[in-house]
Structures are given as C-alpha cells and as structure tokens.
LOFI-478610 format. One line per 2 residues: number of its first residue (from 1); their letters; for each residue x, y, z of C-alpha. Coordinates in steps of 0.001 Angstrom, whole numbers, plus 């500000």, padded with zeros to 6 digits. Layout:
residues N
NUM> a> X:Y:Z  ...
This chain:
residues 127
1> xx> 706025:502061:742550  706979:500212:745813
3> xx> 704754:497050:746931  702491:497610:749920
5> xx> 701055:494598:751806  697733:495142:751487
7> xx> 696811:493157:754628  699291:495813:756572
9> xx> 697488:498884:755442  694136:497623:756395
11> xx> 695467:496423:759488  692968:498189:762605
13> xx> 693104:497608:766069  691236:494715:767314
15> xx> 689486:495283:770463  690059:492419:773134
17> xx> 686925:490947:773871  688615:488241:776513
19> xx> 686399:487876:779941  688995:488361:783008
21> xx> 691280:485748:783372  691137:483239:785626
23> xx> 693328:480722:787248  693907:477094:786629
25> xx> 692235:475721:789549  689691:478160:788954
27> xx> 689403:476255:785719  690149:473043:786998
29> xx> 686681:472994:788849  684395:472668:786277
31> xx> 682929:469194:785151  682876:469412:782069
33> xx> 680663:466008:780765  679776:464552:777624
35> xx> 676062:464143:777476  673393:462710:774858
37> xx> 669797:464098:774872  667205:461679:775624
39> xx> 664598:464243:775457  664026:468055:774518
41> xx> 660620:469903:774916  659635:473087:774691
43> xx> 659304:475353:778230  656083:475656:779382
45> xx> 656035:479137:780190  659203:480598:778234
47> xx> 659134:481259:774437  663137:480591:773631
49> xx> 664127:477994:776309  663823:473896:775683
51> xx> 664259:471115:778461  666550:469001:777818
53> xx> 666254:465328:779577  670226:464384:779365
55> xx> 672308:461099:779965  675598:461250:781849
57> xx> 676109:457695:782014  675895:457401:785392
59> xx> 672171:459793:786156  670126:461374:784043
61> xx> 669567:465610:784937  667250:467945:783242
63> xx> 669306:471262:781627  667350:474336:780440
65> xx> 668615:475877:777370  667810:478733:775579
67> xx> 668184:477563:772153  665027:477318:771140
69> xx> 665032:479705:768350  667993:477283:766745
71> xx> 666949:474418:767510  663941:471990:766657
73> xx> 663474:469558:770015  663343:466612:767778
75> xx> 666437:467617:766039  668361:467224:769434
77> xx> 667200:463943:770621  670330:461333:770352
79> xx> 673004:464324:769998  676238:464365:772182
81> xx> 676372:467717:773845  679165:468867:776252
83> xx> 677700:470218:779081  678815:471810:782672
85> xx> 677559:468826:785351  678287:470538:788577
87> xx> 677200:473875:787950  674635:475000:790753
89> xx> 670948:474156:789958  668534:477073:788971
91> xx> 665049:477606:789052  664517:478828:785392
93> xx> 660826:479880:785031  659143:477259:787520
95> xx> 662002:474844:785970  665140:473048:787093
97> xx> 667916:473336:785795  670816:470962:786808
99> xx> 673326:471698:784503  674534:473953:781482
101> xx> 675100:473167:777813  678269:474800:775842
103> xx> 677344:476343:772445  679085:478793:770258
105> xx> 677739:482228:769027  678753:482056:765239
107> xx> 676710:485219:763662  673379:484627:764311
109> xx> 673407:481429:764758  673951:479772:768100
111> xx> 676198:476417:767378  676297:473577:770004
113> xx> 680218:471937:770867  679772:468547:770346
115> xx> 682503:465396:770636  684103:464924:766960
117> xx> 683991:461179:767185  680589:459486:767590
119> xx> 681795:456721:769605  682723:459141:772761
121> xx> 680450:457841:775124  677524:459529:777919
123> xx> 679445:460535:780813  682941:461131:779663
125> xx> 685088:463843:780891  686059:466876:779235
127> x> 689647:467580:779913
C-alpha cells in the first residue's frame, strides 16, 4: 500500500484575501506611533465605539474605536497601543477622531497590536 501525505490530499485552494498592493512610499507615509491610553469612555451616542484619550509623548489626541464589545474602558487605561497619528481626523457620531488604533481580527475576537517590551515608550515610531 503506497504512503500518501495526508496534508497533500487535503490540500484545497486557498483564496487570496490580500487588499491591492501598494507601493513603498505609499507605505512609507503612515505614522505609525506608539501610544498609551490615559483614558477610555464609552461614546455617548454609539453602542460599540469607546474614546480613547491617548499619549504620544509629545500631545495628547482623542481616537474613536470601535472595540467596545472587546474591551472594558478600564481594562485599557495604561496599555501601549500602536496607532496611525496622521491619519485625517473624522467626525465619528458628534466625535473627533484624530487618529486610528491597529487591532487584529482573530475569530471573534478583535485583538489590539501592542509593543512586546513594556519599556517602549509614548511616542515612538513604528518602523
């Protein structure tokens, strides 16, 4: 009986589910910060979304997030996000928002990126 690689016959197709590329410089525009919460809140008028009150080290910006449904507010407060700094403010139900945060899907669950060493400090750049 010959041996069959089991991993080969259940081999499919994986479907590609890459955005369009883009270029370096394309890339190469985004600020890409480490921040640390000073505050999170619940939205006033918006049942998933939280403001976020963030340090960059050198000004403070206020990021709305929908990540309520993962995330308690006080469970945020002192964390070291990543975050987009220079991404163009939006009016997000009557509220700023000056920035973006960078999370993973994982399942259901919605996972924010966060520096691996503690000691990476408000500000820093994301290269």
């Amino acid at each position: 009986m010959p041996v069959v690689d089991s991993l080969a016959t259940e081999a499919q197709p994986i479907e590609s589910t890459m955005a369009d590329p883009i270029t370096y410089d394309q890339f190469a525009k985004l600020d890409l910060r480490i921040a640390k919460v000073l505050e999170a809140r619940p939205h006033p008028n918006a049942d998933k979304l939280l403001l976020l009150q963030v340090d960059l080290g050198d000004e403070q910006k206020q990021i709305v997030a929908g990540i309520k449904q993962h995330y308690a507010p006080e469970d945020l407060v002192g964390r070291l996000i990543v975050v987009v700094n220079n991404l163009e403010p939006a009016m997000l139900r009557g509220e700023s928002s000056n920035g973006m945060l960078l999370a993973a899907s994982s399942g259901d669950k919605v996972v924010l990126l966060t520096p691996a060493d503690p000691e990476c400090l408000p500000g820093s750049k994301v290269k």
